[in-house]
N, C-alpha and C positions, 0 to 999 in steps of 0.2 A: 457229421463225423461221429462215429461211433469211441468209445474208448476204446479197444483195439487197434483201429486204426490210429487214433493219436497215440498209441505208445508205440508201435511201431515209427511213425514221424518223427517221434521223439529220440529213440533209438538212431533212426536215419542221420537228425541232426547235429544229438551229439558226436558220434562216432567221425563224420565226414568237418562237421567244423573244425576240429587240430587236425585230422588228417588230411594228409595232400590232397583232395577230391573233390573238393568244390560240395560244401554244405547246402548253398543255395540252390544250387544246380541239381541235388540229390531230392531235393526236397519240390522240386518243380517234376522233375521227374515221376518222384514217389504221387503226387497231386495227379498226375496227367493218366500214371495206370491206373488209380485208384477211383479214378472219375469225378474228384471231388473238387469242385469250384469254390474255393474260399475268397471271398472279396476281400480286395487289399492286399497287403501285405504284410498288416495287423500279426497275423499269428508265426510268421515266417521274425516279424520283428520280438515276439514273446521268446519264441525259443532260443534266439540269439541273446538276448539278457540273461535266458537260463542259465546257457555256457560261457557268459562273462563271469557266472559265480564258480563255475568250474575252473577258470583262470584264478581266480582270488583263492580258491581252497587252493591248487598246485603251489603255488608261486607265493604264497602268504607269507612265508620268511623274509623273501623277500622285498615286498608292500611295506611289510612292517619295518624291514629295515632303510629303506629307504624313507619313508615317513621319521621318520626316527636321526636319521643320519641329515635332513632338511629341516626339523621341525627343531630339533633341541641340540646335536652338536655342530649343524650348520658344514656340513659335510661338502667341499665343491665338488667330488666326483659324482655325488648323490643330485646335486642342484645340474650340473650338464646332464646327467643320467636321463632324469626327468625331462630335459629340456630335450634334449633328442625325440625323444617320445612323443613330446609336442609337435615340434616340428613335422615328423612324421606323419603327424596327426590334421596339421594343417590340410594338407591336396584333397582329403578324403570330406574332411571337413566342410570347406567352401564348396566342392561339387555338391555335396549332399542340401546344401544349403539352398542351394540356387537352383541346383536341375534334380530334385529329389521323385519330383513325378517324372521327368523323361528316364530314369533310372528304375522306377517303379515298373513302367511300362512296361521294362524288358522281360519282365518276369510273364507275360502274357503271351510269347511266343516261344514255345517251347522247341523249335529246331535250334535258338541260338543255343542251349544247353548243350544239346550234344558238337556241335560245330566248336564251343569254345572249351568242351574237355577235350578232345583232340589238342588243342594248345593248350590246356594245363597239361596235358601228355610229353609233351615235346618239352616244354617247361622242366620237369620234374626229370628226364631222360638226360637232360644236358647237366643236372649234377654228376657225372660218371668225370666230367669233368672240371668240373666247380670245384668239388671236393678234393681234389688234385694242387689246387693253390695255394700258395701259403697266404698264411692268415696275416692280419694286418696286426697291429700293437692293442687298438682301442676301435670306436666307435666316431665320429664327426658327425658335424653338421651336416654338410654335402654325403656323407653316407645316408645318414638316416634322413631327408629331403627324397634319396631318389629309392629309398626303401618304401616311403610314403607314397610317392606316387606308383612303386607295384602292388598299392595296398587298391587304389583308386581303380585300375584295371580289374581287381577281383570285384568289383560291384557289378560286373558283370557276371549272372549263374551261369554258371560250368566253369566259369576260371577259381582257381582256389587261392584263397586268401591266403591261409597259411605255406600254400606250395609259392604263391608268387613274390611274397615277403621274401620266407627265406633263402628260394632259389637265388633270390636279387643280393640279398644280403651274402650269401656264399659266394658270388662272383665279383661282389667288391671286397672280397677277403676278409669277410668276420669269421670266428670259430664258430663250425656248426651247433654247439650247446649253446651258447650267447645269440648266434642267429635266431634260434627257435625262441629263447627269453624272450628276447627283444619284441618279435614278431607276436610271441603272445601277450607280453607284456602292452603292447603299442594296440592292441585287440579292446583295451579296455576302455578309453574316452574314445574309441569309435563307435563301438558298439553302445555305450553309453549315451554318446551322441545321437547315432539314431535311433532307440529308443524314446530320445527326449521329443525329438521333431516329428517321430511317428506316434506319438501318445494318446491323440486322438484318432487313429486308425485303431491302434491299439486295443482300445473298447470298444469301437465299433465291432471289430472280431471277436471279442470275448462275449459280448454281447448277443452276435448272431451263432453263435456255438457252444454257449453256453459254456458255464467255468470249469466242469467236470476234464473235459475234453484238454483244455488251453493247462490245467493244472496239471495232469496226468502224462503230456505229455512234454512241459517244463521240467517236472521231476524227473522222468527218462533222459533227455537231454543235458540236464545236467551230473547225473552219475554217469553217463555215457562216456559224458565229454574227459571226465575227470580218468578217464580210464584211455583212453584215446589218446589224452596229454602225455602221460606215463608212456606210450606204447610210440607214442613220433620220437620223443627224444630216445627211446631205445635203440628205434630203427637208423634216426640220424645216427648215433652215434655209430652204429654199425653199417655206416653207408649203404643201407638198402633202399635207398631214395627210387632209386631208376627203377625200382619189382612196381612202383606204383603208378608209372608211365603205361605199363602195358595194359593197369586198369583200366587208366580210364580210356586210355584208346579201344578198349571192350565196349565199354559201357557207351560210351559217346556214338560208335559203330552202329551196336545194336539199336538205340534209343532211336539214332536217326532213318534205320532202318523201319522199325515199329511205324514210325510216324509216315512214313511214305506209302503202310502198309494198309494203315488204319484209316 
């Protein structure tokens, strides 16, 4: 992998991880034109801890105040706050634990990518009416349980994480700026999570591509993402959810086309 190509990747990852698009999916993709066989899934796991730091620069007010509202005034809205997040965090959790190779694997057939942005398409197209419901008071347990497990189905590339969050989270009535919070916020002990359990793929990848490449293209990924973040909560706020259904129904199209061609 040249550094061009990993800053492109890097670009690729940050940009599609907050947005509705499915980061993984772009990134199996962007591998498939480019012709490039990276073993593992080592570097696909680099670039994702990049743009958990891109979550911590956006959202750092409020980290810190939630730290702050648990650690020293003992805050209970800050102690559930937290706790949801966990919860959340469980489904994504245990699968990853248990079936973290048959979840790996998927990443090796690149027709499921385009097959499954066509459903982050449909996905992201049925905010037209998401956004139309009234919103709920607060956040719950059983909310955020079944936000977790639309976190669990985006481990599959081409469905998006953050499109499948907070799609799920808009039709059990969160306000769409808290939906996107939440969904980024709830980004970080998963993402954290699998970097722990992939850590030794982790070097194996850096290892076979040497640190140029794996640095170059962390650093892209995360001012990417940081710019990304800014630009979803824009769009939610101006409900233009559904302009990015007809993306990926493009992309997922052509991809599967290419592949039947090639």
């Amino acid at each position: 992998m040249t550094l061009w190509e990993a800053l492109g990747l890097g670009v690729v990852q940050g940009a599609t991880e907050f947005l509705p698009v499915s980061s993984s999916g772009h990134l199996v993709i962007g591998q498939t034109l480019l012709g490039l066989q990276i073993p593992g899934i080592g570097f696909e796991i680099a670039l994702h801890l990049a743009t958990l730091l891109s979550v911590v620069v956006v959202y750092h007010k409020r980290i810190l105040g939630l730290a702050v509202g648990i650690a020293l005034e003992r805050r209970r809205d800050d102690f559930l706050y937290v706790g949801f997040i966990l919860i959340a965090t469980i489904p994504v959790g245990v699968l990853g634990f248990f079936f973290g190779d048959a979840v790996a694997s998927i990443f090796d057939h690149p027709h499921v990518v385009g097959f499954a942005l066509l459903v982050t398409g449909a996905l992201l197209f049925s905010t037209r009416w998401a956004l139309r419901r009234p919103c709920s008071p607060g956040l719950r347990a059983r909310t955020a349980l079944i936000i977790g497990l639309a976190q669990v189905v985006a481990l599959i590339p081409g469905i998006s994480r953050s499109g499948a969050t907070v799609v799920t989270a808009l039709w059990l009535g969160v306000a769409p700026i808290e939906a996107a919070a939440f969904s980024f916020l709830m980004s970080l002990p998963a993402i954290a999570g699998a970097g722990f359990l992939q850590f030794p793929d982790l070097g194996q990848s850096v290892a076979a591509l040497s640190a140029g490449p794996v640095i170059v293209a962390s650093t892209a990924a995360t001012l990417t993402g940081i710019l990304a973040i800014r630009s979803f909560i824009a769009m939610l706020r101006n409900r233009a959810f559904p302009a990015f259904a007809w993306y990926c129904w493009g992309v997922g199209l052509l991809f599967l086309a290419w592949l039947s061609l090639s």
